[in-house]
C-alpha positions in Angstrom: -111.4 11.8 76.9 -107.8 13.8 76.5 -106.3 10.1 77.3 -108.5 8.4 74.1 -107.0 11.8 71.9 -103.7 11.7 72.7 -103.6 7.0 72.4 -104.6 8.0 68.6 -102.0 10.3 68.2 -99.5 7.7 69.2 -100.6 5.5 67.0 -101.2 7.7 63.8 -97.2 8.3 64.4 -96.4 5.2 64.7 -98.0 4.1 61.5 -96.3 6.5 59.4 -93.0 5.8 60.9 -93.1 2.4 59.9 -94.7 3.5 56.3 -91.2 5.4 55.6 -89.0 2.9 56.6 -90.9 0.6 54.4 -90.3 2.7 51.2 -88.2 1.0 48.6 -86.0 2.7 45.5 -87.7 1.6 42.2 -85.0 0.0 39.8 -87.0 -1.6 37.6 -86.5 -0.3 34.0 -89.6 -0.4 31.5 -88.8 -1.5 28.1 -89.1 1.7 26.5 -86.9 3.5 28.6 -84.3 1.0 27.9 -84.7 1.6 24.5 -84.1 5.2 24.6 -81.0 5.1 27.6 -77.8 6.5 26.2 -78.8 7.5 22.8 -78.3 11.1 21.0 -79.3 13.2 18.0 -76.9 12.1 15.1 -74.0 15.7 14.6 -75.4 18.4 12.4 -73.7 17.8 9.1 -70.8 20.8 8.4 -71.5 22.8 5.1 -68.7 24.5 4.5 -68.2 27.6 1.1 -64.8 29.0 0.6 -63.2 30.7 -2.0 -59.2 30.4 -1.9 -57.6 31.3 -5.1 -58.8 34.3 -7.6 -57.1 35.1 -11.5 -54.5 37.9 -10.7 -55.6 38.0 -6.9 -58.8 39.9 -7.6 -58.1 42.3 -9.9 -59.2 42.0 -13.7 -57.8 43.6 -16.6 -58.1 43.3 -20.3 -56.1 39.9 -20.4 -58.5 38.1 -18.4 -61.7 39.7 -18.2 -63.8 37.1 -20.2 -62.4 34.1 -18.5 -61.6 35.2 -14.8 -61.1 32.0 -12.3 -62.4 31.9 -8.7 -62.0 28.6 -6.9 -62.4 27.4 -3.2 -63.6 24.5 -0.8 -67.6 23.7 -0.9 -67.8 20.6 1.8 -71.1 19.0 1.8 -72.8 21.3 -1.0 -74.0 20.6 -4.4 -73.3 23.2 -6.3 -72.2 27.0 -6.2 -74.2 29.7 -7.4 -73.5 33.4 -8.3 -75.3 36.2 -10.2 -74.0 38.6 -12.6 -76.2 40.9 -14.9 -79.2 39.1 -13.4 -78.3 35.9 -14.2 -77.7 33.0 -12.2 -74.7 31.2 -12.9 -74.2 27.4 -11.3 -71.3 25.2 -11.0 -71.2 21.6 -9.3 -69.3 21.2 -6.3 -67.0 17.8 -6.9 -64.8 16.6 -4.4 -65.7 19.2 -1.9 -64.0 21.7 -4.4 -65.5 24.0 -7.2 -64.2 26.5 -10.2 -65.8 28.8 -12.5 -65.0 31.0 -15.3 -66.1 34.5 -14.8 -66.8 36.4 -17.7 -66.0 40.1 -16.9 -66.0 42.1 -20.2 -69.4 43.3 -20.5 -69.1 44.5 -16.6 -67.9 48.3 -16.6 -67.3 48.8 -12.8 -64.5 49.7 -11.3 -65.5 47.2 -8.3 -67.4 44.4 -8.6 -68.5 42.4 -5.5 -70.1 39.1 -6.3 -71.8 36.8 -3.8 -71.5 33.1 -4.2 -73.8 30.5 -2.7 -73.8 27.6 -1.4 -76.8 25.3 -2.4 -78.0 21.5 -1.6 -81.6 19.8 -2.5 -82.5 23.5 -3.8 -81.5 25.2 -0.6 -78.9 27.6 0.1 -77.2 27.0 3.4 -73.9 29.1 3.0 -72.5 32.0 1.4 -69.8 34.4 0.8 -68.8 37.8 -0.9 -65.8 38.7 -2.5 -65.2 41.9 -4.3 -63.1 42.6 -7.3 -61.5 45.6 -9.0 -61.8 45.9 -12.8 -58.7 48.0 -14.2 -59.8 50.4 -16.7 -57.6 48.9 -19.6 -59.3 49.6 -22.9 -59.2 47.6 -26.1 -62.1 48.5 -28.0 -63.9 51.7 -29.8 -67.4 50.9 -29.1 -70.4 53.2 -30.9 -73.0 54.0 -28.6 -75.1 56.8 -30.4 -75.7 58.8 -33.3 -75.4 58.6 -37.0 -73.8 60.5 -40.0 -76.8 62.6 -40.1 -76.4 65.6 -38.2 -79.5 66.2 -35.9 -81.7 66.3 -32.4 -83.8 63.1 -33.0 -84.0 61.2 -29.5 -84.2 57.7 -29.5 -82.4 54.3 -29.0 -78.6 54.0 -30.6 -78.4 54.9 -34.1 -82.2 56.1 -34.1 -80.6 59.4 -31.9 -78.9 61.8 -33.8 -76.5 65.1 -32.5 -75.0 67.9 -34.4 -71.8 68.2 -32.0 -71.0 66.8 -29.1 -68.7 68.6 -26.4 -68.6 68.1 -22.7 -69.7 65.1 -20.3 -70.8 64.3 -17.0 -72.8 61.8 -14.9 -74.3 61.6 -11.6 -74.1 57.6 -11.7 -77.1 57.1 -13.5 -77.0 58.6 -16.7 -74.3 60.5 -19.5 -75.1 63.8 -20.0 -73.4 65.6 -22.8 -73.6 69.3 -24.3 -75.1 68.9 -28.0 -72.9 72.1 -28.6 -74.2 73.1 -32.2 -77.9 72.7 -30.9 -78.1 74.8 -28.0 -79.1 71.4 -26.1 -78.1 69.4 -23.0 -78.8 65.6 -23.9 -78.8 62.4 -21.4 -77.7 58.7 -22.1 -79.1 55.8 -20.6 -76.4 53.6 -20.4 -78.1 50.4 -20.0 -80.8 50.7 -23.1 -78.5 53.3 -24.9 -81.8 55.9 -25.1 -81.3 59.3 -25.8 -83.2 62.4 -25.1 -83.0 66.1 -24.9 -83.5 67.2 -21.2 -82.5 70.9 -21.4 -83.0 73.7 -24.0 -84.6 74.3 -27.7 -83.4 72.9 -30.7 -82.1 75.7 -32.5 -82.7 78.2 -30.4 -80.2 80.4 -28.5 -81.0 82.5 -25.3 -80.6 82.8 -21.6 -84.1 82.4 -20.7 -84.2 80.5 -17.3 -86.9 78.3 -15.8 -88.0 75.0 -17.0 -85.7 72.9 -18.7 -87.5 71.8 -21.5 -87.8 75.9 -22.5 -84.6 77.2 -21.5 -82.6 78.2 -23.6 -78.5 78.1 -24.1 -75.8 79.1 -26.8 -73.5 77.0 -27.2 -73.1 74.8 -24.6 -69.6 73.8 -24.5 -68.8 71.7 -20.7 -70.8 70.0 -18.0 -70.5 69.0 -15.0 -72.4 67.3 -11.9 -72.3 67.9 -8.3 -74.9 67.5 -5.6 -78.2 66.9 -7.2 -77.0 69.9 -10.3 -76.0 69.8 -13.4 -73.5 73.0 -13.9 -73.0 73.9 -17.5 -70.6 76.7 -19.3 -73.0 78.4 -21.5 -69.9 78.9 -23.8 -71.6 82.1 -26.2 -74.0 83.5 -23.2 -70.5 83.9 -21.0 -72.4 82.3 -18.3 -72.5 79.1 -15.9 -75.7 78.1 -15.9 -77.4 75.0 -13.4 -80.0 72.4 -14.1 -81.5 71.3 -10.4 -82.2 67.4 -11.7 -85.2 67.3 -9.1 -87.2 69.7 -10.2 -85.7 70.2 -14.0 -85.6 73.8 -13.4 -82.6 75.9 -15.2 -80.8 79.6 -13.0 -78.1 81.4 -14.0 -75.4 80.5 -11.3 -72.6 83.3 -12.4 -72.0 85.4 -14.8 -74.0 88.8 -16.2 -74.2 87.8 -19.6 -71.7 90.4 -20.5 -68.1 89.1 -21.6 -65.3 90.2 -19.0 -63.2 89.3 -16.4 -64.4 90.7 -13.1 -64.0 88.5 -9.8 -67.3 88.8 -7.8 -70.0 87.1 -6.4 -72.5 85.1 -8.3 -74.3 87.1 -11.4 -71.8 90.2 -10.1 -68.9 88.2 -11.7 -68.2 88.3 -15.8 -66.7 85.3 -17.9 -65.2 85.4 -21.4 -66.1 82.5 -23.7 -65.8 79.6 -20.6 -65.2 76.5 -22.2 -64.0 74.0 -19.7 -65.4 72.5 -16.3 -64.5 70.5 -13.5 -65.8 70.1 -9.7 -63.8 68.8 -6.8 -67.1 69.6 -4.5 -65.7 72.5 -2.8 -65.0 74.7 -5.6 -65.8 74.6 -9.6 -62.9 74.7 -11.7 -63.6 76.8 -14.8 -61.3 77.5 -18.6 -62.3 80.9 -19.1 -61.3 80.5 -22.2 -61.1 84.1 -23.9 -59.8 85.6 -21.1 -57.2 83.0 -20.9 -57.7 82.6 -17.5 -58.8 80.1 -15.2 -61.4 80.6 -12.4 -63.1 78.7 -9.8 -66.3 79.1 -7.9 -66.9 78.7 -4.6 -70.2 76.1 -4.2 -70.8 77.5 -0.5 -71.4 80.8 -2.1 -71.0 81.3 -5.5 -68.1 83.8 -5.1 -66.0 84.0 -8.0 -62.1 84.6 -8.1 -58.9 84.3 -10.5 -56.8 81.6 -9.8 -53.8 81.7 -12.3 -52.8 84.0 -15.6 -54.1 87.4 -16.7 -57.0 88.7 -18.4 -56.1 89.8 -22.0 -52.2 88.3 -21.5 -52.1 85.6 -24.4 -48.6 83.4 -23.8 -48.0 80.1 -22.1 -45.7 81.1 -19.7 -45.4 78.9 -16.3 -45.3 80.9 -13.2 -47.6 81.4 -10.0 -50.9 83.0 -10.2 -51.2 86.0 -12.2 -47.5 85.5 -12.8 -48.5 82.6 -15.5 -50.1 83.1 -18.6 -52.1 80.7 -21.1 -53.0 81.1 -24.8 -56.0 79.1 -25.2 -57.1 77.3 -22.6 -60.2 74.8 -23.6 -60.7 72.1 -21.5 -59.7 71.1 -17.7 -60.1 68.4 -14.9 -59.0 68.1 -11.3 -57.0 64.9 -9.8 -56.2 65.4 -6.0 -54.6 68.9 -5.0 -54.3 69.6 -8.8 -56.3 70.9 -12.0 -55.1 69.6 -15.4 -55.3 72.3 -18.0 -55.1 71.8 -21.8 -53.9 74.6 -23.9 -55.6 73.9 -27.8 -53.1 75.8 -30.0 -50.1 74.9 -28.1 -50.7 71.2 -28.1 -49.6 71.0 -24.4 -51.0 70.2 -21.2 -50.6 72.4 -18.2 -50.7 71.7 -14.0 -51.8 74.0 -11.7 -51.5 73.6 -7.6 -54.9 73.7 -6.3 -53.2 75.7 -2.9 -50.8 77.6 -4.7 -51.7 78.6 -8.1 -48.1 77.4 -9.5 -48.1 76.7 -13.0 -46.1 74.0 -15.0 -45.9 72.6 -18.6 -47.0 68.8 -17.5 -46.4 67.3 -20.4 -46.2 68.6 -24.2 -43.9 72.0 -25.5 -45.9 75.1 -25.9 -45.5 75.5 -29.8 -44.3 72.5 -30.3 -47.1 69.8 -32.2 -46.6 66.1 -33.2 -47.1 62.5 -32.3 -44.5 61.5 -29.8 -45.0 59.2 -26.9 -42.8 60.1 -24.2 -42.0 61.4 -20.8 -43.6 64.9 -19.7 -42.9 67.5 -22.0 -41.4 65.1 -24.5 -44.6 64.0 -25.8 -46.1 65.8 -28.7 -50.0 66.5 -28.8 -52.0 68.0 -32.2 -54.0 70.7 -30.8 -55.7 68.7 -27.9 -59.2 69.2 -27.3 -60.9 67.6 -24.3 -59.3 66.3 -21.3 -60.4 63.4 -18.4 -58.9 60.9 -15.6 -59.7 58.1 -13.4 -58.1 59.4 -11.0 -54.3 57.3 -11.9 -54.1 58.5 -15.4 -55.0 61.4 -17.9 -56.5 60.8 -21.4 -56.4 63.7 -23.5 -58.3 64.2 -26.8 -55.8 64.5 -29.4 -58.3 66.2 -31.9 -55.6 67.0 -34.8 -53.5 63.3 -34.4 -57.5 61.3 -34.2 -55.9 59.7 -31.4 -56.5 59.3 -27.8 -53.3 59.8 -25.6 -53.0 58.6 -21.5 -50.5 60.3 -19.0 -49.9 58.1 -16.4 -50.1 60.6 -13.3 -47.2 58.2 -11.7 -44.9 59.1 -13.8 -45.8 61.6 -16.5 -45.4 59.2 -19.6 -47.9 59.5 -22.4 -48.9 56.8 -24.8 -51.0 56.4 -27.6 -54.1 54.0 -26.6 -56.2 54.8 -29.1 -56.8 55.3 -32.9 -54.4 55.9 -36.0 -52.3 58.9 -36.3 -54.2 61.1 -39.3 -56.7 57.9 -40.5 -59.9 59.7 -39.9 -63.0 58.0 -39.5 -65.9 55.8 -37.7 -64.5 52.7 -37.8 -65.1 50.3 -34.6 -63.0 47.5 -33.4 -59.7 46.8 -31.6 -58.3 50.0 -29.8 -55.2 50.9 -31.9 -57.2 50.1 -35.6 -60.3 51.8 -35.3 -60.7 55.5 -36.3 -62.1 58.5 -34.8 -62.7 62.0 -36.3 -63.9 65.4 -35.4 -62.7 64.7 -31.6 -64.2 67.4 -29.2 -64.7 66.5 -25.7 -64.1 62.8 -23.1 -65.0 62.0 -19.7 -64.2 59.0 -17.6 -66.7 57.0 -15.8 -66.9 53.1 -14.6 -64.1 51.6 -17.0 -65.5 53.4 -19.9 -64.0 56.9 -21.5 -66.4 58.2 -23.3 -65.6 60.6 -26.1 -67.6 62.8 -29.1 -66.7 62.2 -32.7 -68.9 64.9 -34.0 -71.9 63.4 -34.8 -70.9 59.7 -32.8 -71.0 59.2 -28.9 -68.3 56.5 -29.2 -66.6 54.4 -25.9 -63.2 53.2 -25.3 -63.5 50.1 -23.4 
């Protein structure tokens, strides 16, 4: 039986052993697989968007603001697409190149970044950004509010009415201004022009604290915004008062409410008639006017100190600290590691180091007025009254000349940008021809200076 097994073995083996040296390689090629041997997917066609030529190499000023050029390459595209204002502008791509003309002028930031698209058969399938800076090179008088008619009226342009406009500040949103004459803080909505009244009554003076809407203020002469507040020099209550935006809720922030010129911390400290403001978001920056000092707060704890000039001394003498002396110091702003003071009756403007407390005549002669353009302190100002920057240049309210002047921080020199020496008026229109009257208070922000003409809320633009 084990010899029948083992004969079957054998010859199972055998059988397969022949089987695989039987096998044969397969070469023959079906008709479709001939059709398909050596082909490949057609190359992805290359869209390509570049932009390689700008007006002025990005930057736009007053000479080419409504017709600004931005070319480039657009290789298998259709057309090129960018928004501005909420408007889609297109241009055909020819040639694998495109070009448009970029109106600026109705654009008031300082950077502008733009992206461009890349479309074909409706679809975008590239894109790029490009930024651009917009100098702040005015060449109009623009009214925004107001009319003759003095008032508190909110509404929509010339529907709004004020009594008399002082100080400015924003928080990127809105304008807010001191209605000085109607105890009042007001806000501008930039985009529709609407104007309301967010803090104090109409009419009515006081230092009552709590809700905006029923605190009251006497003559509110400077604002300014930092960190979610609105600080305000409550000019007659000797005070700086806060608005918290958040909750619309009004505190007393220094001050007793007692005129003097003690150094202390928060309510413990006493002002004098404040009438200027200005934050570099360590410290506020204050004109204590009547005392002819100037003071700053510190916003970590609300301590008050003297940083240059002497209670009670009335001169305009340059010095450091206590060593200097002002007569009427009414308005003031901060560039960098210095504050910019402007001194009213002596038609100049004064610089103070931040970390030193020196004191210099920047540009103007103490007791000297007039109408020069010049170099430093040989310009002439007409009792200046409100003072701002964008951070290159000064422009300084030249309430007595209706003009507005700029100092060029580079160099000192002051020219005339603004208005007609001793043409009062309303008038809108180019720069240099209109005419401005009753000039109190300006304040620079994205490309625009805004400014008060009594009854107005005008922009250079």
């Amino acid at each position: 039986m084990q010899r029948v097994i083992c004969f079957f073995k054998i010859v199972i083996l055998l059988s397969a052993a022949l089987s695989l040296s039987s096998c044969k390689l397969d070469t023959t090629i079906t008709p479709t697989e001939s059709a398909d041997a050596g082909s490949e997917d057609p190359a992805p066609e290359v869209t390509n968007l570049t932009i390689t030529q700008t007006t002025n190499n990005d930057v736009i000023n007053s000479t080419n603001h409504n017709a600004f050029v931005v070319s480039g390459e657009c290789s298998n595209l259709e057309q090129v697409r960018y928004t501005l204002g909420g408007v889609d502008h297109d241009t055909s791509c020819s040639n694998n190149a495109w070009s448009v003309s970029i109106d600026f002028s109705n654009t008031f930031l300082e950077t502008i970044t733009l992206t461009f698209s890349g479309i074909k058969a409706s679809a975008v399938l590239t894109t790029v950004d490009r930024t651009f800076t917009k100098l702040f090179d005015p060449t109009e008088i623009v009214t925004l509010a107001g009319q003759a008619s003095a008032g508190s009226a909110d509404g929509v342009g010339s529907a709004a009415s004020f009594t008399l406009l002082a100080g400015f500040a924003s928080d990127g949103t809105y304008i807010y201004a001191c209605d000085r004459s109607t105890h009042t803080i007001r806000r501008l909505n930039v985009t529709t022009n609407m104007v309301d009244t967010i803090a104090g009554v109409s009419g009515v003076t006081g230092t009552n604290n709590g809700a905006a809407a029923t605190a009251t203020f006497n003559q509110p002469n400077a604002i300014v915004y930092q960190s979610g507040y609105l600080y305000v020099a409550d000019t007659n209550n000797h005070l700086i008062r806060r608005i918290h935006l958040a909750t619309m809720q009004v505190e007393t922030y220094a001050g007793s409410g007692v005129s003097g010129s003690l150094n202390g911390i928060g309510t413990a400290a006493r002002f004098n008639r404040p009438h200027g403001l200005t934050s570099d978001g360590t410290f506020l920056w204050i004109a204590d006017t009547a005392n002819r000092i100037i003071r700053k707060i510190n916003l970590s704890d609300a301590e008050v100190t003297t940083v240059a000039g002497t209670a009670g001394v009335v001169c305009t003498t340059d010095g450091k600290g206590a060593a200097a002396s002002f007569n009427w110091p009414n308005a003031i702003v901060e560039v960098g590691d210095s504050v910019y003071v402007q001194e009213n009756f002596r038609h100049s403007i004064r610089k103070i180091v931040k970390t030193t407390g020196v004191v210099t005549t920047y540009a103007g002669t103490s007791n000297s007025l007039g109408t020069q353009d010049g170099i430093g302190t040989a310009a002439r100002f007409n009792r200046p009254t409100g003072i701002a920057t964008d951070g290159n240049n000064l422009y300084v309210v030249d309430a007595a000349n209706v003009t507005i002047r700029k100092i060029s921080l580079a160099n000192a020199q002051v020219t005339t940008i603004a208005g007609t020496v001793g043409v009062g008026g309303y008038t809108d229109g180019p720069a240099l021809s209109a005419t401005l009257n009753w000039l109190l208070g300006a304040f620079y922000h994205s490309n625009r200076l805004y400014i008060t003409s009594t009854t107005y809320l005008r922009v250079l633009q």
